[in-house]
C-alpha atoms as a printed R data frame, in Angstrom:
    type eleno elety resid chain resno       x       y       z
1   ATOM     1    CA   UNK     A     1 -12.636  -8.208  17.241
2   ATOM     2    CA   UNK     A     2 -11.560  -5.691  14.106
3   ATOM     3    CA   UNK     A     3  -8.926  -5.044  15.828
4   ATOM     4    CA   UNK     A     4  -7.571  -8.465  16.688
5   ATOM     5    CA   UNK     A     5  -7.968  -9.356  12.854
6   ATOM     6    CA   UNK     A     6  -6.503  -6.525  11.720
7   ATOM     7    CA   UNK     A     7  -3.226  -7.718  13.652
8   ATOM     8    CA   UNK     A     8  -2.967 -11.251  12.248
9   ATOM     9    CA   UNK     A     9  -3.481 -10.860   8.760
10  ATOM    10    CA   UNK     A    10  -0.650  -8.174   9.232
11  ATOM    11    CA   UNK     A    11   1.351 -10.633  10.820
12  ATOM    12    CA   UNK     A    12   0.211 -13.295   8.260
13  ATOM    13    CA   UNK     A    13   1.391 -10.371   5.623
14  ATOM    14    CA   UNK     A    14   5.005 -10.429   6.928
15  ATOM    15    CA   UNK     A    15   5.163 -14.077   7.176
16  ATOM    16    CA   UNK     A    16   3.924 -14.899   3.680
17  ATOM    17    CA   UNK     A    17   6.898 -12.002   2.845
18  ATOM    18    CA   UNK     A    18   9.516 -13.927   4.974
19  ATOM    19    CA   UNK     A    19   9.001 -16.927   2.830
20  ATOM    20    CA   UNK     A    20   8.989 -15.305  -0.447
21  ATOM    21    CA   UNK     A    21  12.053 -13.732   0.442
22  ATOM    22    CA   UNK     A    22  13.246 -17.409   1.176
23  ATOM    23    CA   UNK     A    23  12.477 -18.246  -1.718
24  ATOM    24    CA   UNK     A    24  14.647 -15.889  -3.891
25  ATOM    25    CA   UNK     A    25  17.791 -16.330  -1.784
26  ATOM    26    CA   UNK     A    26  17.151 -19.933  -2.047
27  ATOM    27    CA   UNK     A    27  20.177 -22.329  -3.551
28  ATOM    28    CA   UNK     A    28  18.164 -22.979  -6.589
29  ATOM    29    CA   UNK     A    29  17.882 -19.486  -7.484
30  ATOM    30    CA   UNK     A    30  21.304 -18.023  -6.090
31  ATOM    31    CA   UNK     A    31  23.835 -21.103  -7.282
32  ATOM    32    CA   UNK     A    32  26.403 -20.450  -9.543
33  ATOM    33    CA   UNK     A    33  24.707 -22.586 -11.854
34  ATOM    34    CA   UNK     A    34  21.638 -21.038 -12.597
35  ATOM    35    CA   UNK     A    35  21.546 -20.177 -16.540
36  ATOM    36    CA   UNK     A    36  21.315 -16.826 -17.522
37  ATOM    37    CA   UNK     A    37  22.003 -15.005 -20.913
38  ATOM    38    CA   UNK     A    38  25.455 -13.899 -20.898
39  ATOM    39    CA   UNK     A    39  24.416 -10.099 -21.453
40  ATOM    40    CA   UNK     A    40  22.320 -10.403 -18.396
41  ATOM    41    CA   UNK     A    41  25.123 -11.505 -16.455
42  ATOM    42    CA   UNK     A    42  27.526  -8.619 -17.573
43  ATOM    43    CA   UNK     A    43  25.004  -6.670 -16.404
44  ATOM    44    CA   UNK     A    44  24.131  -7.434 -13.348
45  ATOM    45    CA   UNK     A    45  26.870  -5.483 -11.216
46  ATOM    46    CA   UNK     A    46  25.810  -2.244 -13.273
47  ATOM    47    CA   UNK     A    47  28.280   0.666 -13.813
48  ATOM    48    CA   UNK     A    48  28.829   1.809 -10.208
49  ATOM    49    CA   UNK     A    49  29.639  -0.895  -7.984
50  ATOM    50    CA   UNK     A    50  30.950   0.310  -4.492
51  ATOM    51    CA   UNK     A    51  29.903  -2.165  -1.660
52  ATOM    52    CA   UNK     A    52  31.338   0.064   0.977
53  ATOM    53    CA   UNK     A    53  29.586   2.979   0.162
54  ATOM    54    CA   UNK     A    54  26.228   1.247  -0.471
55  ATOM    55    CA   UNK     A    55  26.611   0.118   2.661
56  ATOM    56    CA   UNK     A    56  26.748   3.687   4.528
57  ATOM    57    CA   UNK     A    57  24.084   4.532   1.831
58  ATOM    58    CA   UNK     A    58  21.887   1.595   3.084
59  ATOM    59    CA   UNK     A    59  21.962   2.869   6.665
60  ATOM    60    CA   UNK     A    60  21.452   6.289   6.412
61  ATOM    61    CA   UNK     A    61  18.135   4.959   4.322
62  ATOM    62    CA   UNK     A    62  16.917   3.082   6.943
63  ATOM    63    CA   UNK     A    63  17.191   5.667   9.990
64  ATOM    64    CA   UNK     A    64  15.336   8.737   7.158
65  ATOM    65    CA   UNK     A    65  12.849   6.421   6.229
66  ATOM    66    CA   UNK     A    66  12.175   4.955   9.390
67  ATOM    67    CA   UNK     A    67  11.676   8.602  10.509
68  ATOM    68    CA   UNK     A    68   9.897  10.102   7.230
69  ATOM    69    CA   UNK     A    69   7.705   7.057   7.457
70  ATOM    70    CA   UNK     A    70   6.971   7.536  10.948
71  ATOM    71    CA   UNK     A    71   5.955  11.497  10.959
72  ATOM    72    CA   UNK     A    72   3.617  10.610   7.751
73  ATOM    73    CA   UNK     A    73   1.361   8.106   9.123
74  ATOM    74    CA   UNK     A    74   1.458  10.080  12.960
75  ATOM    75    CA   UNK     A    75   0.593  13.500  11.822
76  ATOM    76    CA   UNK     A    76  -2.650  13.016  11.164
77  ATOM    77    CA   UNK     A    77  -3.045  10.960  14.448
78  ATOM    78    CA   UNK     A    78  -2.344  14.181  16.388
79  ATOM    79    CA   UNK     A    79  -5.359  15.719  14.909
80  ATOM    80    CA   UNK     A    80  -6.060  16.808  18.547
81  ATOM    81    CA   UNK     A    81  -3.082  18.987  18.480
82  ATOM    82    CA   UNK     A    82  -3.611  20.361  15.485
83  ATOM    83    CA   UNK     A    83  -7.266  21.317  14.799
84  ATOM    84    CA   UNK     A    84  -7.088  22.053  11.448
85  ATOM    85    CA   UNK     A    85  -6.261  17.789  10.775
86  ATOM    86    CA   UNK     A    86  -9.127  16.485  11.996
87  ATOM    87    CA   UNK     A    87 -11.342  14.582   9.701
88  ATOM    88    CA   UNK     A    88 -14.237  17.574   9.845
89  ATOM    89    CA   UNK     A    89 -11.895  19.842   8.517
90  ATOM    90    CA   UNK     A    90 -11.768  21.172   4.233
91  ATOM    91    CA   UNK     A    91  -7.727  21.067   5.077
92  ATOM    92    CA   UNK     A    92  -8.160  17.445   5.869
93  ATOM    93    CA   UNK     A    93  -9.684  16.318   2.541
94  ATOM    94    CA   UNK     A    94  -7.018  18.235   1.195
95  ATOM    95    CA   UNK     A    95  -4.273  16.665   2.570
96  ATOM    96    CA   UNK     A    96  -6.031  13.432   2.127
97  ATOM    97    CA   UNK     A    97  -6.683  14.171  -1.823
98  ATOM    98    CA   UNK     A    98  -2.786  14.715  -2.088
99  ATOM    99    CA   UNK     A    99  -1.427  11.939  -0.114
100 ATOM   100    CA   UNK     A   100  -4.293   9.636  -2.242
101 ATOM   101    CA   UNK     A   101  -2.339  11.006  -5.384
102 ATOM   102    CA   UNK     A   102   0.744   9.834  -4.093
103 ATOM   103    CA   UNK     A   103  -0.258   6.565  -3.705
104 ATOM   104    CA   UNK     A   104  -1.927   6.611  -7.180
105 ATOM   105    CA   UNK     A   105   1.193   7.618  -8.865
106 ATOM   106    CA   UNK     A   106   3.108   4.654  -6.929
107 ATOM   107    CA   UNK     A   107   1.119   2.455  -8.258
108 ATOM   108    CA   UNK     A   108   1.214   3.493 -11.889
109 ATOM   109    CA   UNK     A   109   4.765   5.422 -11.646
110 ATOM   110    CA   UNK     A   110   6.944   2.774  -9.887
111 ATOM   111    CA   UNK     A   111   5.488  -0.367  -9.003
112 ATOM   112    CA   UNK     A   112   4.045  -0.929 -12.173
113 ATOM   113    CA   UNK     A   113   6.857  -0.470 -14.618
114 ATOM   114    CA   UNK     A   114   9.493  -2.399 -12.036
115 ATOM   115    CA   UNK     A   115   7.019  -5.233 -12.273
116 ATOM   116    CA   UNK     A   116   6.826  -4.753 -16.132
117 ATOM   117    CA   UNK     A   117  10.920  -4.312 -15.859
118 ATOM   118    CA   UNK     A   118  11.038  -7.681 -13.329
119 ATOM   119    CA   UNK     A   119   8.350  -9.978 -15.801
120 ATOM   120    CA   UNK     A   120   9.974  -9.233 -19.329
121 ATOM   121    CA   UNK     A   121  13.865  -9.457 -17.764
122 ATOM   122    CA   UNK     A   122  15.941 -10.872 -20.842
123 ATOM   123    CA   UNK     A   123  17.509 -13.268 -17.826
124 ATOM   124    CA   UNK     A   124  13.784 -15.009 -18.213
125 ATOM   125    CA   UNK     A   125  13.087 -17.819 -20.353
126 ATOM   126    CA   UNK     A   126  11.443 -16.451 -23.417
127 ATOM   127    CA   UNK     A   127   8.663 -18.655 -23.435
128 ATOM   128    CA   UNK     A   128   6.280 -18.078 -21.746
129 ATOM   129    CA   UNK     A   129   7.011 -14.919 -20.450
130 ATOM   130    CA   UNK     A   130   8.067 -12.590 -23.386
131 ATOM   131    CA   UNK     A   131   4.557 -13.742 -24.755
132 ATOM   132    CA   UNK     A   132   1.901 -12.897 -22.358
133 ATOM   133    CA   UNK     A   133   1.281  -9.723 -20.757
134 ATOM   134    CA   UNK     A   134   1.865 -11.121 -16.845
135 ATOM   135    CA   UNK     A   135   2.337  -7.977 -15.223
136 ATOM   136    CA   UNK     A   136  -0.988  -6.522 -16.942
137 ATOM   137    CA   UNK     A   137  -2.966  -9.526 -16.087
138 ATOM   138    CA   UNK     A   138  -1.713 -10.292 -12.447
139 ATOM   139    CA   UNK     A   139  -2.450  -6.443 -11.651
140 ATOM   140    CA   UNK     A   140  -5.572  -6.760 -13.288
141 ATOM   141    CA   UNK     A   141  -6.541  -9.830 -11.165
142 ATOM   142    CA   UNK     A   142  -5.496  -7.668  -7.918
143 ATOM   143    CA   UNK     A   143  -7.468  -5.113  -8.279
144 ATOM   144    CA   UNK     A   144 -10.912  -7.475  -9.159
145 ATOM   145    CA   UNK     A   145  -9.668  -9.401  -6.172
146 ATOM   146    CA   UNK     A   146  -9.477  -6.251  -3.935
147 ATOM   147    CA   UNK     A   147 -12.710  -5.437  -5.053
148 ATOM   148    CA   UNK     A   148 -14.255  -8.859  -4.207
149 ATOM   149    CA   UNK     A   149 -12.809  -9.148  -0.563
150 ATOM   150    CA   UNK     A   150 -13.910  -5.099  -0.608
151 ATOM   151    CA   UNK     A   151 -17.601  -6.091  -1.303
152 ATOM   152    CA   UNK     A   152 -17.883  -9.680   0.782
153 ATOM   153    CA   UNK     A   153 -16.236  -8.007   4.332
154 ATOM   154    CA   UNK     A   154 -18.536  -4.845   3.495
155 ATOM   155    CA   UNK     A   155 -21.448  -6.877   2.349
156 ATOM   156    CA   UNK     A   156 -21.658  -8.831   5.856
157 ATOM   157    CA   UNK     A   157 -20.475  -5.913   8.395
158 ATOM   158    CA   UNK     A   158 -23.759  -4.398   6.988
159 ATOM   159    CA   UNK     A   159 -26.141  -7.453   6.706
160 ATOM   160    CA   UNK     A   160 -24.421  -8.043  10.565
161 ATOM   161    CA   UNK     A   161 -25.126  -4.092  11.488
162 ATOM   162    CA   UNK     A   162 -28.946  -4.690   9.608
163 ATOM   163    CA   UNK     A   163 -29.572  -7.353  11.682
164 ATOM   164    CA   UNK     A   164 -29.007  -5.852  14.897
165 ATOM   165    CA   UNK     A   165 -30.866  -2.585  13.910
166 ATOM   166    CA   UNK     A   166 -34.074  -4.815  13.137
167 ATOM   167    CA   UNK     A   167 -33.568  -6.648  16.269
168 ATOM   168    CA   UNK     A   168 -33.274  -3.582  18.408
169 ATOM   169    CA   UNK     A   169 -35.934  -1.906  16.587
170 ATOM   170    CA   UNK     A   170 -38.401  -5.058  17.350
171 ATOM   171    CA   UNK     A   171 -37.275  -4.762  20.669
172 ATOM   172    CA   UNK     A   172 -38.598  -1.486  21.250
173 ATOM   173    CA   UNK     A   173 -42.339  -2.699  19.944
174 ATOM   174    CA   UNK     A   174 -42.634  -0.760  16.730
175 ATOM   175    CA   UNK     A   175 -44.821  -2.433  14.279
176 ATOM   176    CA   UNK     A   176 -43.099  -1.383  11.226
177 ATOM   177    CA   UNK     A   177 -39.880  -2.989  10.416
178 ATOM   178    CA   UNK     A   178 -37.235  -0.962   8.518
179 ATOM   179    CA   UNK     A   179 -36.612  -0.612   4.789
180 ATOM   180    CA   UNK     A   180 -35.958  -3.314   2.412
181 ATOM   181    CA   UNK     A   181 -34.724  -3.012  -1.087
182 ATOM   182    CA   UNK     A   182 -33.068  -5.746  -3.003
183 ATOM   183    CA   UNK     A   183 -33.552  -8.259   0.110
184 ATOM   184    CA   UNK     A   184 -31.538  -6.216   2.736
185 ATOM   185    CA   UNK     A   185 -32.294  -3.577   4.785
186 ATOM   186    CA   UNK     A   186 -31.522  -0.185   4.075
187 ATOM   187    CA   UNK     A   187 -29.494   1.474   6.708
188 ATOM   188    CA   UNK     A   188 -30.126   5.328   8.255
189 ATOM   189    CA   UNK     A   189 -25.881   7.024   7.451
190 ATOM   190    CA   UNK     A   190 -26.835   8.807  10.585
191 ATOM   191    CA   UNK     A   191 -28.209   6.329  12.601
192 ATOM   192    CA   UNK     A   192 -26.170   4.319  15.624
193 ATOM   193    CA   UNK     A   193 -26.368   1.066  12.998
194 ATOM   194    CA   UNK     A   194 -25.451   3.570   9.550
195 ATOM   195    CA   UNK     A   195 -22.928   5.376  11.663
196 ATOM   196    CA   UNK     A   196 -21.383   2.112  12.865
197 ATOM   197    CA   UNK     A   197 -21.008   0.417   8.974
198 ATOM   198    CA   UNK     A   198 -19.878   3.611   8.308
199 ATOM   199    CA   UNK     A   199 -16.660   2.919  11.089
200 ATOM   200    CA   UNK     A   200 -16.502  -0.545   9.771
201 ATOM   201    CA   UNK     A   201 -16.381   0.406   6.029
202 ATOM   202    CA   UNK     A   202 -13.424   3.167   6.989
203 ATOM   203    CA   UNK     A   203 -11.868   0.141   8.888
204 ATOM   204    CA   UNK     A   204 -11.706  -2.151   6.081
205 ATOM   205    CA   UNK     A   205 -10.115   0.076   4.134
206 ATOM   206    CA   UNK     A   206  -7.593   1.071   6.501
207 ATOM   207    CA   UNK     A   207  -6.588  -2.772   6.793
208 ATOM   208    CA   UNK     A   208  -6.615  -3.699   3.124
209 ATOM   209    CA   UNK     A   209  -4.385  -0.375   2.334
210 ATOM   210    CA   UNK     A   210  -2.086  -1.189   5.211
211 ATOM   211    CA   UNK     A   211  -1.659  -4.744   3.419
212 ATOM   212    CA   UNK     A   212  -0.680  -3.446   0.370
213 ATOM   213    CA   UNK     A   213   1.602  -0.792   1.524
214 ATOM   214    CA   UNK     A   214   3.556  -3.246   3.268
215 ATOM   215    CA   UNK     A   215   3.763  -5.699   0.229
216 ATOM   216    CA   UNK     A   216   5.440  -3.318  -1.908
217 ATOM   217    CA   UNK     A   217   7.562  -1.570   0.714
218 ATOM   218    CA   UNK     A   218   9.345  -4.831   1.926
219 ATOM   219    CA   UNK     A   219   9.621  -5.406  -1.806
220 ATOM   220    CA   UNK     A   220  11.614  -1.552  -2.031
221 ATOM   221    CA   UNK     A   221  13.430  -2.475   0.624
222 ATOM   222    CA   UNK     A   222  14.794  -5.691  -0.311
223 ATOM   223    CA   UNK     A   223  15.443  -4.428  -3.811
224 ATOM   224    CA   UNK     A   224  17.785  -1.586  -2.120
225 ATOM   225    CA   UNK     A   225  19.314  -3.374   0.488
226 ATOM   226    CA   UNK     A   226  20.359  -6.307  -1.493
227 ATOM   227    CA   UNK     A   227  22.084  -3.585  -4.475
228 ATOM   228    CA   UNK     A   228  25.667  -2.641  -4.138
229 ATOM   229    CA   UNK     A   229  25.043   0.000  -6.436
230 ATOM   230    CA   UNK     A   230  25.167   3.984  -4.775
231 ATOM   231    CA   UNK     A   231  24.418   5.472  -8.360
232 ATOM   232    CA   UNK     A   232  20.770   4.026  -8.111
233 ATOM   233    CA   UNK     A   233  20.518   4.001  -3.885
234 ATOM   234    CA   UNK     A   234  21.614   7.822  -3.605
235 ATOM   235    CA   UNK     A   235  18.507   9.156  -5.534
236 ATOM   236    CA   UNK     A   236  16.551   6.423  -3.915
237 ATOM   237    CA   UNK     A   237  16.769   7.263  -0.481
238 ATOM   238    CA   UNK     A   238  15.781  10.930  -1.693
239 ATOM   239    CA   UNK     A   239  12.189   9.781  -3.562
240 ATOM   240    CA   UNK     A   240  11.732   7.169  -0.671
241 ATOM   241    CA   UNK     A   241  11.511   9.249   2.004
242 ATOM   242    CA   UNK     A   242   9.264  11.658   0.017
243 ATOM   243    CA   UNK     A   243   6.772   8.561  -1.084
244 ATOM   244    CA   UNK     A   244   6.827   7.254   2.546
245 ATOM   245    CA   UNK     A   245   6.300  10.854   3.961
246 ATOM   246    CA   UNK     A   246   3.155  11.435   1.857
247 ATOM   247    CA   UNK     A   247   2.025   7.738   1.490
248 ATOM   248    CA   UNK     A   248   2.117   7.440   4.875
249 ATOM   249    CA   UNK     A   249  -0.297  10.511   5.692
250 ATOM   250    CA   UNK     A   250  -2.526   8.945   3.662
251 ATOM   251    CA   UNK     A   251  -2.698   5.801   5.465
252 ATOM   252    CA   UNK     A   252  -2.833   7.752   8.803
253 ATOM   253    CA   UNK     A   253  -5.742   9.757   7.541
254 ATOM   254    CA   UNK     A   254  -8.032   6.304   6.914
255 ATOM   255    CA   UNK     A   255  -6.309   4.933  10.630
256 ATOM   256    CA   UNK     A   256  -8.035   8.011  11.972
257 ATOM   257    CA   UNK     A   257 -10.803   7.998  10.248
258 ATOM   258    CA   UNK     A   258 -11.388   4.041  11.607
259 ATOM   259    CA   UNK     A   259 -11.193   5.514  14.710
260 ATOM   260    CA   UNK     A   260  -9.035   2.481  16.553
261 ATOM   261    CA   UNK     A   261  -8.073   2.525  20.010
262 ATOM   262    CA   UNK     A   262  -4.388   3.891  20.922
263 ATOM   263    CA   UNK     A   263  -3.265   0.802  21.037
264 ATOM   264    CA   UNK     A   264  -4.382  -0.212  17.474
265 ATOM   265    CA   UNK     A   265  -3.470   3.068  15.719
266 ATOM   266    CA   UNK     A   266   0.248   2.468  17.325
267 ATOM   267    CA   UNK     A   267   0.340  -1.340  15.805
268 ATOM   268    CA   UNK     A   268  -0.299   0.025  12.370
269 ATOM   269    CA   UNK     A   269   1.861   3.154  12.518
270 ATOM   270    CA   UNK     A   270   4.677   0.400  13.648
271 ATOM   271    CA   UNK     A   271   4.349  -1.651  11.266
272 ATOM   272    CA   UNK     A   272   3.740   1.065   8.432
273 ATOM   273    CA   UNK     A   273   6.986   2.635   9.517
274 ATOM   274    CA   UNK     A   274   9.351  -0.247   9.786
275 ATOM   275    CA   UNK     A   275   8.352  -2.468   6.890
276 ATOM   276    CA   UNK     A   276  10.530  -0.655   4.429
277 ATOM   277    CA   UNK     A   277  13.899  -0.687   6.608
278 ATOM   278    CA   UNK     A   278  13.262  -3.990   7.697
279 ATOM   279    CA   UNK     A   279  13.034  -4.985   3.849
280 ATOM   280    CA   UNK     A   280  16.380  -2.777   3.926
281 ATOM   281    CA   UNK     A   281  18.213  -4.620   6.362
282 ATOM   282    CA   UNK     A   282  16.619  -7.821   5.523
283 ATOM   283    CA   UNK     A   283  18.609  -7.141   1.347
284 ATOM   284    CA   UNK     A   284  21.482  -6.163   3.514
285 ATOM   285    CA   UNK     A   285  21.940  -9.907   5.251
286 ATOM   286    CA   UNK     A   286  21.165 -11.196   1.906
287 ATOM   287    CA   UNK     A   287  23.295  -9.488  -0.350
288 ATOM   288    CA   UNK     A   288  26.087 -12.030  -0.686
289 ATOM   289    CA   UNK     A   289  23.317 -14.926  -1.717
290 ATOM   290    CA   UNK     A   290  20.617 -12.362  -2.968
291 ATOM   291    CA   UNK     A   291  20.400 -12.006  -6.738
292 ATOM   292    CA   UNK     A   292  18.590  -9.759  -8.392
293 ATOM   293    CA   UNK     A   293  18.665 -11.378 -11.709
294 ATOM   294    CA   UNK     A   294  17.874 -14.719 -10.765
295 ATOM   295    CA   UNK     A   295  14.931 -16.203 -12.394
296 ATOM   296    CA   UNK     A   296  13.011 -17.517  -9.113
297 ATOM   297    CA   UNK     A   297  13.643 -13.112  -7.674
298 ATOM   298    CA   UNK     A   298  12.589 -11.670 -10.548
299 ATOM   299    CA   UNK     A   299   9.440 -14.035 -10.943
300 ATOM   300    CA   UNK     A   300   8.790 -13.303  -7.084
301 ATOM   301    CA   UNK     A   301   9.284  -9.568  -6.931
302 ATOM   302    CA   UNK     A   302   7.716  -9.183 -10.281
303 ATOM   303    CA   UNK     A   303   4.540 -10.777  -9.185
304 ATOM   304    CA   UNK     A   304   4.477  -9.095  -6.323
305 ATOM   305    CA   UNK     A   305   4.782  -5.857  -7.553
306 ATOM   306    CA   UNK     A   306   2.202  -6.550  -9.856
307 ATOM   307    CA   UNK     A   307  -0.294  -7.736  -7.035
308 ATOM   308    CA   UNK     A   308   0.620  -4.553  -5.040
309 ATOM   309    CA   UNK     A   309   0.359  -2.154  -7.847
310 ATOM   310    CA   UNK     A   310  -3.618  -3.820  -8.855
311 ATOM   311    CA   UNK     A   311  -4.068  -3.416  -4.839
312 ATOM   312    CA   UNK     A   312  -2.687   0.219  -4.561
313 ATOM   313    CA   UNK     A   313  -4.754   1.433  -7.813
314 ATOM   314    CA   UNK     A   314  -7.973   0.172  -6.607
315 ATOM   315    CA   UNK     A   315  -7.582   1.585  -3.351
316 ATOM   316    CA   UNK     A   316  -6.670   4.642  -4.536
317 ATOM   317    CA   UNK     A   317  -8.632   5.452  -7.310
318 ATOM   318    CA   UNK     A   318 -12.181   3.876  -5.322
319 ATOM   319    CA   UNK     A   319 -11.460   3.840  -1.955
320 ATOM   320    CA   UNK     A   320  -9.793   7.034  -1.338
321 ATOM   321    CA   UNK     A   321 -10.274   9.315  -4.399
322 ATOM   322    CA   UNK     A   322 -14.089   8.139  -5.219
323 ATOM   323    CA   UNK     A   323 -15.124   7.967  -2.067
324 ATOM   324    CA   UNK     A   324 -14.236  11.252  -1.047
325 ATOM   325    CA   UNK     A   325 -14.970  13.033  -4.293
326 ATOM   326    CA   UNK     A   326 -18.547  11.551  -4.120
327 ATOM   327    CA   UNK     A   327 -19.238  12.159  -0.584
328 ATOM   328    CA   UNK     A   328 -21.198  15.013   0.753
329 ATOM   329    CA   UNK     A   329 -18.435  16.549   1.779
330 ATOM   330    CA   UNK     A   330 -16.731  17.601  -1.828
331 ATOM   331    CA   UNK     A   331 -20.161  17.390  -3.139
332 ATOM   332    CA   UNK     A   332 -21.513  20.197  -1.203
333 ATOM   333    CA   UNK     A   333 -18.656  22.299  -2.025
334 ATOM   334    CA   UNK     A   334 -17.040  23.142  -5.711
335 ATOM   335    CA   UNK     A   335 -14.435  25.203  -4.544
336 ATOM   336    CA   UNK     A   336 -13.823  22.437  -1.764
337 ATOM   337    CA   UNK     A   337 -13.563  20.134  -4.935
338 ATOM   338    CA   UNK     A   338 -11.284  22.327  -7.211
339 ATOM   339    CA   UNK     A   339  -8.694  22.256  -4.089
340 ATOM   340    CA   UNK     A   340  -8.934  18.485  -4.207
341 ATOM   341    CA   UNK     A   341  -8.475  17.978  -7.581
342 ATOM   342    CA   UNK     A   342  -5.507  20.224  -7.483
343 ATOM   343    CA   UNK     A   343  -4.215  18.550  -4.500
344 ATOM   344    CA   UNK     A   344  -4.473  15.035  -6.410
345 ATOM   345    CA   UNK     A   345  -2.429  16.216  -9.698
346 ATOM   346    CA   UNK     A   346   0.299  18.071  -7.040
347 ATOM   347    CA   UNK     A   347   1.018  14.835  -5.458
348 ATOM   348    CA   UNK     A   348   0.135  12.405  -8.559
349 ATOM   349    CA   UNK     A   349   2.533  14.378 -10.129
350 ATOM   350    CA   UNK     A   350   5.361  14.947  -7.835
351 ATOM   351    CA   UNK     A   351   5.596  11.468  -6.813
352 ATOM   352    CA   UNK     A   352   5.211  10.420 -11.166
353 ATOM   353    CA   UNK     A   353   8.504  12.983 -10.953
354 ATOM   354    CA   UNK     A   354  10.489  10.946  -8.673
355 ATOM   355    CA   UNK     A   355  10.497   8.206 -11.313
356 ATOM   356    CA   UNK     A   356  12.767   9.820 -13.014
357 ATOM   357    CA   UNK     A   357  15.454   8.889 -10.495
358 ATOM   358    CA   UNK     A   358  13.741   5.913  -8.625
């Protein structure tokens, strides 16, 4: 059943992502008449414009990152081939603590400023949006919205899990009932119900981060297909592969820690691993209609950004970091936590590096 969800609201994900793509190519936003300032319009082939080589540029991208994306989120799958992977292991929550960073530092580092970049464009009108804050207050909204769907799909797996632990404790003829604080019951982490909202819990976050991953990597990808510019998409490819390398370990380490079927785990990988060069080729069949200064892109890739960058945060900083910092596992350990911690500023800060040429 977790499975079978997980699937359509990735599929509803791409859709959704189809159509906002639509909408920035569409003639409203990509005529000749659409009023810009004139400085935004000298701009907007930028100092290097080589169509040719963008174009060789652009495919090279999409085979790397279709690989680097591809290793990422499969090595820790193969934590049966290599031992020291497996979600038991201190070298596990290492690994996990860096790739976390890296996706921390993504959201900050690079989605967040392009959003910023994308909301206060000077080919915007002025009003309203040189006078609010959007990109602040949509990624604010995303993360409190993460949060909520967080809490509600939590909140009933365990009531649902609660339930059937009463029942099957009634069933057996015990005359005490479990315990209840706050109105629901109180689950045993180590019993078949607590071990089983446990799996659910590590599957919800698996799905949610998927969803957001694949948000802002079709976003990426569009933004590089669709440029004709091989100053910007040289160093690009470069920091791309790294972020999808690293971001995608981290996503493979919550996949395996859901512990899906083979089936499921290679759905996810798939679609983890070909979001960003589809976005790629999708800019490349839209880069004679595409504009990336048109008002209706910019307001589209802007807000997403921002939703993806709120999204990406959260799961980072509470889902990933928080939970793994405050689990028994780093908790039992200091020197277990000092590796961690020093894991999460390596990657934070190699991937907050990359933003100098990305």
């Amino acid at each position: 059943m977790v499975s079978s969800h997980s699937l359509t609201h990735l599929l509803v994900v791409l859709c959704f992502l189809c159509f906002l793509c639509f909408l920035c190519v569409h003639p409203s936003a990509a005529a000749g008449n659409d009023t810009a300032p004139a400085a935004c319009v000298a701009t907007s082939l930028g100092k290097c414009h080589d169509k040719a080589a963008s174009l060789r540029l652009k495919l090279i991208a999409i085979v790397t990152i279709l690989v680097a994306s591809f290793l990422g989120v499969c090595l820790p799958l193969f934590s049966r081939s290599v031992p020291v992977l497996r979600p038991d292991r201190d070298f596990f929550f290492v690994v996990k603590a860096f790739a976390s960073g890296v996706i921390l530092a993504t959201g900050y580092m690079h989605v967040l400023p392009d959003s910023f970049e994308n909301l206060t464009s000077p080919c915007l009108p002025e009003d309203p949006w040189a006078k609010f804050p959007f990109t602040a207050f949509i990624a604010m909204l995303s993360a409190v919205f993460t949060l909520m769907v967080d809490s509600l799909m939590l909140s009933f797996h365990s009531r649902k899990a609660a339930g059937a632990a009463i029942a099957d404790h009634e069933s057996q003829g015990h005359g005490v009932a479990p315990h209840v604080h706050g109105g629901m019951p109180q689950l045993d982490v180590e019993s078949k119900a607590g071990k089983k909202a446990t799996l659910l819990r590590n599957r919800i976050i698996a799905q949610v981060l998927e969803m957001g991953i694949i948000v802002h990597s079709v976003v990426i990808g569009l933004s590089m297909g669709a440029s004709n510019n091989p100053c910007t998409i040289r160093p690009l490819v470069a920091a791309l592969c790294f972020h999808q390398f690293f971001e995608g370990m981290g996503l493979g380490g919550c996949i395996l820690q859901a512990e899906y079927g083979t089936k499921m785990k290679s759905i996810l990988a798939f679609f983890f691993s070909t979001t960003t060069p589809f976005g790629i080729a999708l800019g490349i069949g839209l880069s004679n209609v595409y504009r990336d200064n048109s008002p209706t892109a910019l307001i589209v890739v802007g807000v997403l950004n921002a939703s993806s960058a709120g999204l990406l945060n959260y799961m980072a900083l509470v889902d990933l970091l928080a939970a793994d910092f405050m689990g028994p596992k780093l908790q039992g350990s200091v020197r277990l936590q000092m590796w961690a911690f020093l894991a999460v500023l390596l990657g934070a800060g190699g991937m907050s590096l990359m933003a100098k040429w990305a």
